[in-house]
C-alpha angles and dihedrals in degrees: 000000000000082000094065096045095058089042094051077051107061099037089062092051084051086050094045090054105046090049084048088052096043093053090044089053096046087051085046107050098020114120092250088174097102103047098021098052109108118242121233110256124198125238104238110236128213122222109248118244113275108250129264111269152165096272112221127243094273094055092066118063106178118198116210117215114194107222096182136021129191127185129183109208092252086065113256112139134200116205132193116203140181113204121210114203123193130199113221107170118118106227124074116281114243119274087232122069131259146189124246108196122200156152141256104209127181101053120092092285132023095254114201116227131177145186149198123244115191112172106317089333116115116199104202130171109232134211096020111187113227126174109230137155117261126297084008109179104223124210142179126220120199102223110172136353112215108191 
């Protein structure tokens, strides 16, 4: 009885091995050139940046913050405001400077404003004095952009 099972025995490691030899021969041998060949991968491109330029009107919003506020009893306001323009295009603004020009609406005349833009600087007027009714709701309007 201990024969045959040595024997049982070896004959499953000689079995063992000649599966492990046959699948290493057919790895081996195979023609591997249809599913093994790589496949040419393309190199995934970014977009260049678009180039500098003069933004148009609607890329600038400009809030206006009012920093005083006088008014006689017969109504007649003066008001002092700050504007704070911001720029929301999406291409890089131009390396030489422009003009944004604008105006302020919602006192007793439409009054024009304008400012210079070099590189990310602003250069604003503050304080600006304006004659308006009471509880006047003051805008600005971007108008045109010189550059």
């Amino acid at each position: 009885m201990a024969n045959t099972r040595r024997l049982l025995a070896a004959l499953a490691i000689v079995a063992m091995l000649i599966g492990g030899v046959s699948v290493a021969a057919v790895l081996i041998f195979s023609d591997h050139s249809q599913s093994s060949r790589p496949t040419a991968v393309t190199p995934r491109t970014t977009l260049p940046p678009p180039p500098p330029s003069v933004p148009t009107p609607k890329e600038f919003t400009i809030n206006l913050v009012v920093t005083e506020q006088n008014c006689d009893p017969g109504g007649a306001c003066v008001y002092k405001y700050t504007i704070e323009p911001k720029y929301i295009g999406f291409h890089p603004l131009p390396t030489t400077p422009f003009t944004v020009k604008y105006e302020v609406q919602g006192g007793n005349q439409p009054q024009p404003g304008e400012f210079t833009v070099e590189g990310s600087q602003a250069t604003i007027l503050k304080d600006v004095v304006l004659e308006g009714p009471q509880a006047a709701r003051l805008q600005a309007a971007v108008l045109q952009v010189i550059g």
